[in-house]
DRENGU-245301 format. One line per 4 residues: number of its first residue (from 1); their letters; for each residue y, x, z of N, C-alpha, C, O, CB. Coordinates in nm, 4 decimals. Each point is the difference from the previous one (the first is absolute). Glycine has a CB too. Example, Ala and Ser with C-alpha at 12.3 -4.5 7.8 and 13.67 -1.06 7.14 Angstrom:
2
1> AS> -0.5690 1.3190 0.7800 0.1190 -0.0890 0.0000 0.1200 0.0900 0.0000 -0.0019 0.1036 0.0665 -0.1154 -0.2928 0.0581; 0.2223 0.1542 -0.1966 0.1190 0.0820 0.0060 0.1090 -0.0770 0.0730 0.1108 0.0509 0.0169 -0.1736 0.0675 -0.2314
//
This chain:
148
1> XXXX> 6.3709 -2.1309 6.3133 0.0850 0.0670 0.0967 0.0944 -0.1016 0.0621 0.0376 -0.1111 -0.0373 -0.0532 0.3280 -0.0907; 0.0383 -0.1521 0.2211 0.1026 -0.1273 0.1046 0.1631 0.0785 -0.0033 0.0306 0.1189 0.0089 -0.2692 -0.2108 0.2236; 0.3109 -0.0147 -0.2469 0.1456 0.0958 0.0328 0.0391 -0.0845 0.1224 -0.0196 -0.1215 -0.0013 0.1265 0.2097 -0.2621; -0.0653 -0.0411 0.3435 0.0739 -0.0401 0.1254 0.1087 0.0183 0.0154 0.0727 0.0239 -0.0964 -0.2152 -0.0021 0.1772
5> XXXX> 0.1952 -0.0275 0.0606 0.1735 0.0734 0.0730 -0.1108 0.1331 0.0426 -0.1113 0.0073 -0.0522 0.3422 -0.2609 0.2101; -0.1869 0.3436 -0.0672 -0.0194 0.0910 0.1068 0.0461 -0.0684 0.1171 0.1019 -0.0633 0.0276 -0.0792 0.2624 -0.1641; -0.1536 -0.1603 0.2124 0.0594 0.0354 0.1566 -0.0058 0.0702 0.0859 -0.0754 0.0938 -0.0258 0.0717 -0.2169 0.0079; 0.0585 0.1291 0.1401 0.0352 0.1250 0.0790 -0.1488 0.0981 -0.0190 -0.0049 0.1230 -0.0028 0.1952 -0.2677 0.2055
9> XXXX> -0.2960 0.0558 -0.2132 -0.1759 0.0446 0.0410 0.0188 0.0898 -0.1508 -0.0297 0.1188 0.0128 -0.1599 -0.3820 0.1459; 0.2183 0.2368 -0.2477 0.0016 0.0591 -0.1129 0.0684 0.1425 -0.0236 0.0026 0.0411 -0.1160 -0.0214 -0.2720 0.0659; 0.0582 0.2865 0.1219 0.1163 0.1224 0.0365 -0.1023 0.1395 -0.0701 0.0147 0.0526 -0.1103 0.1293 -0.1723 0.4065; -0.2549 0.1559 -0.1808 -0.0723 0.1003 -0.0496 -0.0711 0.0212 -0.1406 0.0048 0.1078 -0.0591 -0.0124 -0.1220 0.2802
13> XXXX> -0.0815 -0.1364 -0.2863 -0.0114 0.0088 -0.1044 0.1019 -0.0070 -0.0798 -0.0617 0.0068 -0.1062 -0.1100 -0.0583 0.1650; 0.2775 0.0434 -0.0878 0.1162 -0.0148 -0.0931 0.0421 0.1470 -0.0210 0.0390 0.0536 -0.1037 0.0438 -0.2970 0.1864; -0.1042 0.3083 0.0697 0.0584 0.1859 -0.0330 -0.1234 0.0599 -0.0835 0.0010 0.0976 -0.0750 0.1435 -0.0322 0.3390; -0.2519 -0.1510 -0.2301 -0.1107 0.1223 -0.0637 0.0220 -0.0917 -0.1493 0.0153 0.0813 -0.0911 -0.2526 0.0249 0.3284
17> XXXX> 0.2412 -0.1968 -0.2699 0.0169 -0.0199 -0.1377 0.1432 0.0898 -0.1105 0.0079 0.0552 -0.1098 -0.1341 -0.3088 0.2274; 0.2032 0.2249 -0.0183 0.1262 0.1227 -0.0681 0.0047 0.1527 0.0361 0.0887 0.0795 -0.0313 0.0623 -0.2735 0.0459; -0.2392 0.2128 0.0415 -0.0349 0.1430 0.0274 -0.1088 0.0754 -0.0923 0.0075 0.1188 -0.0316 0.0514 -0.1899 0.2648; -0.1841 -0.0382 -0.2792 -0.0605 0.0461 -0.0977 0.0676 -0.0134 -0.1434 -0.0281 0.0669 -0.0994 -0.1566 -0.1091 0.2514
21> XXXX> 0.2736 -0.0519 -0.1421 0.0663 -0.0290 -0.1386 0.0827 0.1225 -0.0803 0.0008 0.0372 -0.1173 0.0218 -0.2781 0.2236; 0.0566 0.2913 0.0334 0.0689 0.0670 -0.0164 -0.0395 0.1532 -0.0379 0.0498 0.0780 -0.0812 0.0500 -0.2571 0.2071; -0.2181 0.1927 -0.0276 -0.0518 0.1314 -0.0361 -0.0676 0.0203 -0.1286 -0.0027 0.1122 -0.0507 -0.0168 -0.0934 0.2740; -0.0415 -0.1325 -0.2856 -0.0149 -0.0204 -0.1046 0.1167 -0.0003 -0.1411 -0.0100 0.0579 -0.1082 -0.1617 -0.1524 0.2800
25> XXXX> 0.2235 0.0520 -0.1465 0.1156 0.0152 -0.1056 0.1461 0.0352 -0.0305 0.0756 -0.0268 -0.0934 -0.2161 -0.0882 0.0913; 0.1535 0.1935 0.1296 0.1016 0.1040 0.0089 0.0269 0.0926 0.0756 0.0493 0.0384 0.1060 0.0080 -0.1653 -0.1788; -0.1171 0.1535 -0.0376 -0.0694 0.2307 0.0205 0.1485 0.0559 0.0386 0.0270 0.1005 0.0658 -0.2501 -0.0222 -0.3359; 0.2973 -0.1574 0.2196 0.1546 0.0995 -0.0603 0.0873 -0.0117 0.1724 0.1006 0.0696 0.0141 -0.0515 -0.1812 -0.3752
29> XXXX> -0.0913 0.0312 0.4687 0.0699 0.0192 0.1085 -0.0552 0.1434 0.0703 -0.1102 0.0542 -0.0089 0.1523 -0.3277 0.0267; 0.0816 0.3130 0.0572 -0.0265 0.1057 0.1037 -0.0602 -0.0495 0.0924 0.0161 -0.1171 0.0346 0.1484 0.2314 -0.0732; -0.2587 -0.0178 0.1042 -0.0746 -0.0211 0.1449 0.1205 -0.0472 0.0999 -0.0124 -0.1040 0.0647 -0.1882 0.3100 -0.1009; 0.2773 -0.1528 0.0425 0.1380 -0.0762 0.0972 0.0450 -0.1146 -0.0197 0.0497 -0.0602 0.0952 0.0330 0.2348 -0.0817
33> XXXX> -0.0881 -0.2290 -0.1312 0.0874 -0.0863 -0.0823 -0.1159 -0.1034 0.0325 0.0207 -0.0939 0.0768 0.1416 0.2431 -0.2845; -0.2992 -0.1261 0.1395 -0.0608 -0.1214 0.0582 -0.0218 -0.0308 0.1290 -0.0166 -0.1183 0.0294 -0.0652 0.1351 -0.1996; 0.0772 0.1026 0.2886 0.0245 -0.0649 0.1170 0.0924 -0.0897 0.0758 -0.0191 -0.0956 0.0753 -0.0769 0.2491 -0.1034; 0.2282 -0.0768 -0.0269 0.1075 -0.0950 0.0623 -0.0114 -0.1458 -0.0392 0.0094 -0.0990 0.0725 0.1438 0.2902 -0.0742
37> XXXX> -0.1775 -0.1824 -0.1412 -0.0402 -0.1665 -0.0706 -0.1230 -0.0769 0.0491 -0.0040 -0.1214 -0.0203 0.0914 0.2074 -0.1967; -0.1885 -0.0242 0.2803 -0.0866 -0.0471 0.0443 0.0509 -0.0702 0.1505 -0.0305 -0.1128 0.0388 -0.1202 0.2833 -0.1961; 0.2338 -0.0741 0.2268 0.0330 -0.0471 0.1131 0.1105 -0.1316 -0.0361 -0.0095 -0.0998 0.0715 -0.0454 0.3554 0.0535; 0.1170 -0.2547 -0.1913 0.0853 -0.1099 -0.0238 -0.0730 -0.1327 -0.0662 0.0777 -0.0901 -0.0316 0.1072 0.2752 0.0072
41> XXXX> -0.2704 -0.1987 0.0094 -0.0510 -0.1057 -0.1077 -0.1471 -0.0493 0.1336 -0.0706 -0.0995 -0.0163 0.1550 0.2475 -0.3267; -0.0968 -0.0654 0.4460 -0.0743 -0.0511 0.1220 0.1000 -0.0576 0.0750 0.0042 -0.1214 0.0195 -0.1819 0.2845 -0.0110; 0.2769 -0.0680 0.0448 0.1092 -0.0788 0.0785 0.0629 -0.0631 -0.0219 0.0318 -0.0888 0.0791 -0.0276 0.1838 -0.0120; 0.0519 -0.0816 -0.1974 0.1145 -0.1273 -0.0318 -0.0487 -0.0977 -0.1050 0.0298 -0.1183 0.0160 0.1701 0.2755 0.0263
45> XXXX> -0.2467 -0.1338 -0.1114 -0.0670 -0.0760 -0.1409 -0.0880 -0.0872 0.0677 0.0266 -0.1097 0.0490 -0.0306 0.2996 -0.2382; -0.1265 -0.1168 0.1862 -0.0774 -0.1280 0.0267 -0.0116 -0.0689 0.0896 -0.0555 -0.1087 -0.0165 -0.0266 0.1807 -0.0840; 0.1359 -0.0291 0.2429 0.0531 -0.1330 0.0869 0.0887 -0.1274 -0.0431 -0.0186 -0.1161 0.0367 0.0100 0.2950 0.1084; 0.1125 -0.1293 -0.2341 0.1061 -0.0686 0.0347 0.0365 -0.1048 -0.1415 0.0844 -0.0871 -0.0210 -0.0027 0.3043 0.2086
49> XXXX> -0.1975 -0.1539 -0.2707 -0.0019 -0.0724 -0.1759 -0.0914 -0.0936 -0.0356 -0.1183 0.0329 0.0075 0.1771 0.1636 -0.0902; -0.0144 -0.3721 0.0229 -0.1192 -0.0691 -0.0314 -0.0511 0.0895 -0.1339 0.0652 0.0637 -0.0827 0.0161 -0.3246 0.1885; -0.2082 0.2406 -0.0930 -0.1055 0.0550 -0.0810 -0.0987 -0.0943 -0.0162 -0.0472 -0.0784 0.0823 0.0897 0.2916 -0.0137; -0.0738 -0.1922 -0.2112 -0.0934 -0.1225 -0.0340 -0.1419 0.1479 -0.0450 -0.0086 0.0939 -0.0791 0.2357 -0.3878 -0.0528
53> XXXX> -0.3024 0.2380 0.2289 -0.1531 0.0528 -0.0101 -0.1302 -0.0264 -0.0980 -0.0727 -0.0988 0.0109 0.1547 0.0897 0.1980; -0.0978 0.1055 -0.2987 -0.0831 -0.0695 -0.0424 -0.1752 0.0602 0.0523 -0.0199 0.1206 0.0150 0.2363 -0.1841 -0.2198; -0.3137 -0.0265 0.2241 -0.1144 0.0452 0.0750 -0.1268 -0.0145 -0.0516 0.0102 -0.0929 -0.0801 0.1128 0.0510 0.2453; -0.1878 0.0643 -0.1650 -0.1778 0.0145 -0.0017 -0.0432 -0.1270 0.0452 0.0658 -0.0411 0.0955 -0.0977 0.2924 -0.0310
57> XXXX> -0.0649 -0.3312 -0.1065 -0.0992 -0.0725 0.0404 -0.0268 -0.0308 0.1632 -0.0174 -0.1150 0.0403 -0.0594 0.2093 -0.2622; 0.0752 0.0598 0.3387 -0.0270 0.0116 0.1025 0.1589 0.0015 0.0257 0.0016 0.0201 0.1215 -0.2610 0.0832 -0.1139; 0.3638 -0.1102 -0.0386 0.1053 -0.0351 0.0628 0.1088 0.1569 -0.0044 0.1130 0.0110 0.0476 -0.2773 -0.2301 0.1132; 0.0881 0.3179 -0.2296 0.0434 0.1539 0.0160 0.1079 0.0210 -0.0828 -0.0144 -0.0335 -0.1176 -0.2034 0.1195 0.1629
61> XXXX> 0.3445 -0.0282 -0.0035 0.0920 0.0372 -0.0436 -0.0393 0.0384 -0.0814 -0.1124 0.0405 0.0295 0.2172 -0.0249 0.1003; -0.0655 0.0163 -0.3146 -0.0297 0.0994 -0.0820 0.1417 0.0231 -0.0812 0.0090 0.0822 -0.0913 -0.2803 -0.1432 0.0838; 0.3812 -0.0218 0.0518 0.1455 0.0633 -0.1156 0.0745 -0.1219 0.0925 -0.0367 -0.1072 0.0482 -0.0434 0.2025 -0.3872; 0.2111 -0.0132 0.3354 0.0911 -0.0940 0.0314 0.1409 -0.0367 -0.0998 0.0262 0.0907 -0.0791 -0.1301 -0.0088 0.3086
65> XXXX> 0.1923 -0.1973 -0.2348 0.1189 0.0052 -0.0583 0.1443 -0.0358 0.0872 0.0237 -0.1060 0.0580 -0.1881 0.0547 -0.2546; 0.2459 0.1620 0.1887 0.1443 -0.0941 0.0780 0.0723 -0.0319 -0.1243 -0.0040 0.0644 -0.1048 0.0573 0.0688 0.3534; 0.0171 -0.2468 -0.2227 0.0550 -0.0858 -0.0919 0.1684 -0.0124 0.1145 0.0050 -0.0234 0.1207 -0.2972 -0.1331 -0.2691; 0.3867 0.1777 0.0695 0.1102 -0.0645 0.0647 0.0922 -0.0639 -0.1373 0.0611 0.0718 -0.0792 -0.0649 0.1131 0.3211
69> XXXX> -0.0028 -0.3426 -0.2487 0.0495 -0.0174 -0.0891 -0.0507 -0.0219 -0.1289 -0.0854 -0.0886 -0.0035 0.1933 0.1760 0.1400; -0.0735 -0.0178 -0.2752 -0.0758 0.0321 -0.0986 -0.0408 0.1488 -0.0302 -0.0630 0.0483 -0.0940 0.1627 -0.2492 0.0265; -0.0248 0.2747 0.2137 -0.0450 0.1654 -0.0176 -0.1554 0.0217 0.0872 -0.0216 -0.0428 0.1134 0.3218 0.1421 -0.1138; -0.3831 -0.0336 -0.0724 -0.1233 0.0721 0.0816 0.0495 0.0964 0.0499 0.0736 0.0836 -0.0524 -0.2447 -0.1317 -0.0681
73> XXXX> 0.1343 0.0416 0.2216 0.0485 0.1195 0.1254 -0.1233 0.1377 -0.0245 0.0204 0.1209 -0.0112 0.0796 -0.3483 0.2450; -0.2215 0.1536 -0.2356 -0.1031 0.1006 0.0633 -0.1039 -0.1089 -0.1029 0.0075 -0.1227 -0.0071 0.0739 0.2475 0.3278; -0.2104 0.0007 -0.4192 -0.0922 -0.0431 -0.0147 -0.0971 0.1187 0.0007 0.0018 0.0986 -0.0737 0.1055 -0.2974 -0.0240; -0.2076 0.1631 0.2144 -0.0985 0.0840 0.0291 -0.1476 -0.0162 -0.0018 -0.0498 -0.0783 0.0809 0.2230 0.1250 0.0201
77> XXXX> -0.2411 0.0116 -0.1755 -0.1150 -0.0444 0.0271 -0.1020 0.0653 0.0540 0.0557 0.1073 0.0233 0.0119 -0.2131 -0.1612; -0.2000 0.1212 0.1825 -0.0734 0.0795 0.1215 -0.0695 0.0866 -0.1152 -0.0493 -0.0775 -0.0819 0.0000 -0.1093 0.3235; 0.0273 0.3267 -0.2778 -0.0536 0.0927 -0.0677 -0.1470 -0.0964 -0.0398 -0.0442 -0.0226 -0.1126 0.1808 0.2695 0.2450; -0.1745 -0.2782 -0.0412 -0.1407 -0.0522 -0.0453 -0.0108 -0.1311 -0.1026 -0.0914 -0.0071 -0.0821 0.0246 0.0980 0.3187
81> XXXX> 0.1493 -0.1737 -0.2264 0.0359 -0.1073 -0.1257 0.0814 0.0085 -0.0675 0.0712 -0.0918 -0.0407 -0.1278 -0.0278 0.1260; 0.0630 0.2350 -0.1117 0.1389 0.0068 -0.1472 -0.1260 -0.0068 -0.1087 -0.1153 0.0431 0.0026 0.3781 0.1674 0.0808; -0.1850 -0.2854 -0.1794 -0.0315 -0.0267 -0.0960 -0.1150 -0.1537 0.0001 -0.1036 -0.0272 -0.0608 0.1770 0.3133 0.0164; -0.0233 -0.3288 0.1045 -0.0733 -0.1553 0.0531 0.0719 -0.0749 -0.0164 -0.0496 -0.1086 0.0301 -0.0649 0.1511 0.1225
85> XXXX> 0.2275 -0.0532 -0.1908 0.0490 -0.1309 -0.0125 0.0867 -0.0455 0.1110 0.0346 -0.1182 -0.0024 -0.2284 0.0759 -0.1226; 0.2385 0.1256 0.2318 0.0515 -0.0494 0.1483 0.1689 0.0252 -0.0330 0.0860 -0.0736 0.0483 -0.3292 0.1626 0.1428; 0.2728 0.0200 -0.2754 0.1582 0.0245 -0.0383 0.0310 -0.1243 -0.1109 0.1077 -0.0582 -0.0129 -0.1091 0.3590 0.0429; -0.0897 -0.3187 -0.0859 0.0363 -0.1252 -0.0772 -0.0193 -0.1453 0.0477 0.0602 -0.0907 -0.0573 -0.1099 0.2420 -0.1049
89> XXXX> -0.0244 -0.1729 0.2550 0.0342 -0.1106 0.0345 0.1058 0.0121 0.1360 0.0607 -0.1062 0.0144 -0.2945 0.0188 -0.1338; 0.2544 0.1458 0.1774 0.0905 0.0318 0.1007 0.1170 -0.0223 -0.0937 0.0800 -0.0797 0.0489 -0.2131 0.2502 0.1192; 0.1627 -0.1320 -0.2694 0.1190 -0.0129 -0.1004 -0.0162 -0.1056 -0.0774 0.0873 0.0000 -0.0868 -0.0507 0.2186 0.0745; -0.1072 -0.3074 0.0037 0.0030 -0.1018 -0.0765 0.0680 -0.1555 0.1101 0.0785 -0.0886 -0.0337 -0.3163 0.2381 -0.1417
93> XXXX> 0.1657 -0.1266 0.3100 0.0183 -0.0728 0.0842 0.1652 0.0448 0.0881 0.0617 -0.0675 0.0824 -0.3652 0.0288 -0.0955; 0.3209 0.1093 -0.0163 0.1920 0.0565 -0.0089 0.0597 -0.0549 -0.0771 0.0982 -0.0628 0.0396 -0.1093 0.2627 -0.0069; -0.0207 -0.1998 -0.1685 0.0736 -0.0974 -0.1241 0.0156 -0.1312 0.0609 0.1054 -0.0626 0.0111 -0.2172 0.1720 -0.2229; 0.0019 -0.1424 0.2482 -0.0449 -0.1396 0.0658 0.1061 -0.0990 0.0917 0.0378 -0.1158 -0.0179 -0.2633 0.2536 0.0261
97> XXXX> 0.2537 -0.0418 0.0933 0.0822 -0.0211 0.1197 0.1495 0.0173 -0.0410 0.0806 -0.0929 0.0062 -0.2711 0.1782 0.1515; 0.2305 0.0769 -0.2124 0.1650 0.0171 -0.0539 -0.0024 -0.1363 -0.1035 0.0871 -0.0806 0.0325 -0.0428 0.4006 -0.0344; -0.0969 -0.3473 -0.0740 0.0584 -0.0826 -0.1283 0.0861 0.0071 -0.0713 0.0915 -0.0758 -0.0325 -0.1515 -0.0222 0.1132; 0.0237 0.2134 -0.1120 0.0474 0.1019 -0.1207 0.0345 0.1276 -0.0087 -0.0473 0.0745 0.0858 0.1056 -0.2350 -0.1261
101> XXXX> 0.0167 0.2092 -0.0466 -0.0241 0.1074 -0.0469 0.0007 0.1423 0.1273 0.0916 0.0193 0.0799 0.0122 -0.1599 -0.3231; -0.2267 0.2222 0.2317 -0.0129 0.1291 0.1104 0.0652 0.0604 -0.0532 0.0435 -0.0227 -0.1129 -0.2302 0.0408 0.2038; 0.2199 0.1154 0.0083 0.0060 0.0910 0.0103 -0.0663 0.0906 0.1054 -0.0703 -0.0372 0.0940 0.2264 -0.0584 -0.2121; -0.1216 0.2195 0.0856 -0.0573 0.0915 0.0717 0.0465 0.1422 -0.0183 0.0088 0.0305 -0.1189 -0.1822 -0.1843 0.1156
105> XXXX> 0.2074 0.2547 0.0932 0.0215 0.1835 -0.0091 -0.1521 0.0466 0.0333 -0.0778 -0.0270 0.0915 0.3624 0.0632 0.0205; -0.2913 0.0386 -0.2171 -0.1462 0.1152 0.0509 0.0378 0.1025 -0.0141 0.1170 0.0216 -0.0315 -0.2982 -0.1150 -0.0306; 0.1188 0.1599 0.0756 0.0624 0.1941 -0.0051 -0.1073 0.0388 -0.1523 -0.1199 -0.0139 -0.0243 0.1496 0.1229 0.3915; 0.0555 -0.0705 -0.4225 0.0120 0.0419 -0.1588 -0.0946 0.1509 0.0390 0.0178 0.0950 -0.0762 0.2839 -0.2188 -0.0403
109> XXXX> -0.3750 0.1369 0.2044 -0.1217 0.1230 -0.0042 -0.1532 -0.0470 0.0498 -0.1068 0.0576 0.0205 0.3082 0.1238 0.0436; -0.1531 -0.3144 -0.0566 -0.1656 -0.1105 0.0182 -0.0099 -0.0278 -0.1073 0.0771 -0.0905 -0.0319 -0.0839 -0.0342 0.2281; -0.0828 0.1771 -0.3081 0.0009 -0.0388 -0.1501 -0.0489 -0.1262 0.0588 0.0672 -0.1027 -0.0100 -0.1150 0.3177 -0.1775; -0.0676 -0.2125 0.2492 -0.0972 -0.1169 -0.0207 0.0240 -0.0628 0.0566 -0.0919 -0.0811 0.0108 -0.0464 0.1406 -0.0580
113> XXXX> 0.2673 -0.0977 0.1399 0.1003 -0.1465 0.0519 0.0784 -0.0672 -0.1236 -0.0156 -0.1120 -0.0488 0.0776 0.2283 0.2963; 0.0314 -0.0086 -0.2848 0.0467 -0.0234 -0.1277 -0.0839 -0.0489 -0.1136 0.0383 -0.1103 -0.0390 0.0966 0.2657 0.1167; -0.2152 -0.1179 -0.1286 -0.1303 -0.0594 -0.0958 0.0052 -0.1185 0.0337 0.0487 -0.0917 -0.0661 -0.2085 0.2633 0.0514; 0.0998 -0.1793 0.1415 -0.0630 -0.1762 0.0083 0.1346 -0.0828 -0.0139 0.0044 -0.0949 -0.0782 -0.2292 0.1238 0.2728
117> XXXX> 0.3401 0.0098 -0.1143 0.1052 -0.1165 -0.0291 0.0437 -0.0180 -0.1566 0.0218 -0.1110 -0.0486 0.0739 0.1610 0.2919; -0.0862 0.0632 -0.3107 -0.0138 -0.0525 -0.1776 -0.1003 -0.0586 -0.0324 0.0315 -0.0878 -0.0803 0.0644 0.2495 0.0032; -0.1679 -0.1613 0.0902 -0.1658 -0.0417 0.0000 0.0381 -0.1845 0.0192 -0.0033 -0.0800 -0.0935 -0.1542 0.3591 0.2514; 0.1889 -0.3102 -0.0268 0.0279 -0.1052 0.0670 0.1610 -0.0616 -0.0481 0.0704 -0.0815 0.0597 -0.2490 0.1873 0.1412
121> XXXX> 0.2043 -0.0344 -0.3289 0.1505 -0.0905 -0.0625 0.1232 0.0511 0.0709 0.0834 -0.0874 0.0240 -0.2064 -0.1498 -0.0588; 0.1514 0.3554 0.0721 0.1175 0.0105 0.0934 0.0379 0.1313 -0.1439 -0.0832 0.0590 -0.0689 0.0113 -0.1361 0.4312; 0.2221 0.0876 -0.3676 0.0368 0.0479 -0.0916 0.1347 0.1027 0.1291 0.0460 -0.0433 0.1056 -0.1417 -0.1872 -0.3721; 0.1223 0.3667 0.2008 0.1148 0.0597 0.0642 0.1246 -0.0247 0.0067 0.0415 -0.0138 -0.1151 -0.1567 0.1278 0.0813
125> XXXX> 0.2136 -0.1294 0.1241 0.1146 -0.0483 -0.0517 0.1229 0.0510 0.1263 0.1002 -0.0509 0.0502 -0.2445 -0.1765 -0.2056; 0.0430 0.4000 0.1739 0.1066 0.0825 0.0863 -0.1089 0.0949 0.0347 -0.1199 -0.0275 -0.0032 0.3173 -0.1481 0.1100; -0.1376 0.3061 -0.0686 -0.0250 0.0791 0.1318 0.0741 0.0610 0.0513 0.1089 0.0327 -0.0472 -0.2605 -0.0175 0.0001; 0.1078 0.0143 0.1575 0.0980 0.1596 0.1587 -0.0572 0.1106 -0.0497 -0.1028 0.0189 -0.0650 0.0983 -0.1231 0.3480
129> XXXX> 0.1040 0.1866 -0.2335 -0.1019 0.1576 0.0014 -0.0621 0.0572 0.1411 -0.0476 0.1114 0.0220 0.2146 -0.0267 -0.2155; -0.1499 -0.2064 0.2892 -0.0632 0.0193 0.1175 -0.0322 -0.1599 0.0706 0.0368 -0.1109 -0.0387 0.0944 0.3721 0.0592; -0.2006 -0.2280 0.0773 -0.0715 -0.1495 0.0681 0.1255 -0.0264 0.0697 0.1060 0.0608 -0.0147 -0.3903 -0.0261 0.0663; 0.2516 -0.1649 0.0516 0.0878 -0.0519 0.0356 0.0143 0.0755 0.1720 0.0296 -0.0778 0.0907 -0.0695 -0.1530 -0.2926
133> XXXX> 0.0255 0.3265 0.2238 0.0480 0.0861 0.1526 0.0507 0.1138 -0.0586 0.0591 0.0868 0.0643 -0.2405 -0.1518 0.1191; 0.1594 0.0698 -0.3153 0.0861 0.1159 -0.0852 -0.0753 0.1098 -0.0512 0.0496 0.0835 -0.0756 0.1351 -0.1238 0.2120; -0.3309 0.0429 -0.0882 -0.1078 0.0323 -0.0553 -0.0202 0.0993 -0.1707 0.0141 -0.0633 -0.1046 -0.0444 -0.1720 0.2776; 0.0037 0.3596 -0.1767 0.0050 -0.0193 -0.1342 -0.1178 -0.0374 -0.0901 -0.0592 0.0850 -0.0665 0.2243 0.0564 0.1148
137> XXXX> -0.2042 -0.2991 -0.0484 -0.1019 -0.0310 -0.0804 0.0753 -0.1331 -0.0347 0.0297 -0.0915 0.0768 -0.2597 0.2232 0.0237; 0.2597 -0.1172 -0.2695 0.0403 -0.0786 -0.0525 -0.0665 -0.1135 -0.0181 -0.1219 0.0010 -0.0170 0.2208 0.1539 -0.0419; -0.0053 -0.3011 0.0604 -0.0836 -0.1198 0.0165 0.0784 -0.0395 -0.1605 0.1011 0.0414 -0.0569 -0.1535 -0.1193 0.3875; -0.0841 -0.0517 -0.3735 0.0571 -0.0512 -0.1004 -0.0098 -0.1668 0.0033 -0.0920 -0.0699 0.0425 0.0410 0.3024 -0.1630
141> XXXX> 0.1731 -0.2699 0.0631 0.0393 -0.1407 0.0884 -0.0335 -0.0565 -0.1441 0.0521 0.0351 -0.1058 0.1692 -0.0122 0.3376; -0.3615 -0.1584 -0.2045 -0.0382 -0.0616 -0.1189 -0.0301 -0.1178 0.0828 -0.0477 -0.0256 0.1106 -0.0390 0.2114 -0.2903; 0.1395 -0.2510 0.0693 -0.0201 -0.1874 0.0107 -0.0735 -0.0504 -0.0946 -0.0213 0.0718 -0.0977 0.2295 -0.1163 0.1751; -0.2644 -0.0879 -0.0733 -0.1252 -0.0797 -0.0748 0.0850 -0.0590 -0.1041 0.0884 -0.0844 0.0152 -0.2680 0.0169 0.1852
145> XXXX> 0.1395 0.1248 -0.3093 0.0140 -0.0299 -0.1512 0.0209 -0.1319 0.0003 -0.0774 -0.0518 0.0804 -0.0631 0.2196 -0.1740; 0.2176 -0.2556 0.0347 0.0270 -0.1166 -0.0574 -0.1488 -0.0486 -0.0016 -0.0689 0.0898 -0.0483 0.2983 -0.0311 -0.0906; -0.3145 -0.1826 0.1787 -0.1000 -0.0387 -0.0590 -0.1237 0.0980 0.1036 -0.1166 -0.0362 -0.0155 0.2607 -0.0338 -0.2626; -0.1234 0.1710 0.3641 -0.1171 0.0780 0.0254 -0.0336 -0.0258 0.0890 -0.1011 0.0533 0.0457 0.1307 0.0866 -0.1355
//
């Protein structure tokens, strides 16, 4: 797999990768709730955020990561390669670049976001009882274990 930046050409595949991601692994949003978020993460997100791409052989979007810092912003991957290896190396090649210790908020009703980041050495060390627009889907704020 290739990890890259994004660019502008990259816009449409990046929504359909967080659009299948999403529909995939969080049942728990409202039909409203994921629209408005959908519209914000086309208009404002993925224009305006470096994103490191990771791709297919033929060059095809299949997961993306925003990184600001040592915080992950966004890790998404396309319904069709989950479980391939693209959230983990997308997160390994993040370690790579921050140089040192991650973090990251997921929403504490994506078991299987949460899973993989314990999975991947990230330990809890907070949560909200709502997202960050005030949302009520609690996020849980975990950083990479000493050593992980």
């Amino acid at each position: 797999m290739q990890i890259r930046l994004a660019t502008p050409d990259d816009a449409a595949a990046l929504l359909d990768v967080w659009r299948t991601a999403v529909l995939a692994t969080h049942g728990f949003l409202s039909a409203g709730d994921f629209r408005q978020i959908e519209r914000q993460v086309a208009q404002d997100y993925l224009p305006h955020s470096p994103l490191w791409v990771g791709c297919d052989e033929g060059g095809v979007p299949l997961g993306f990561l925003g990184l600001t810092g040592q915080q992950v912003d966004s890790l998404f991957v396309h319904q069709r390669a989950r479980g391939q290896g693209v959230g983990r190396a997308l997160l390994a090649h993040a370690r790579q670049v921050a140089k040192g210790t991650l973090a990251v908020d997921v929403n504490e009703q994506n078991a299987q976001a949460v899973g993989f980041y314990l999975r991947m050495g990230f330990e809890q060390v907070g949560r909200s009882p709502c997202d960050d627009a005030g949302r009520p889907y609690p996020l849980l704020h975990l950083r990479q274990a000493c050593g992980g």
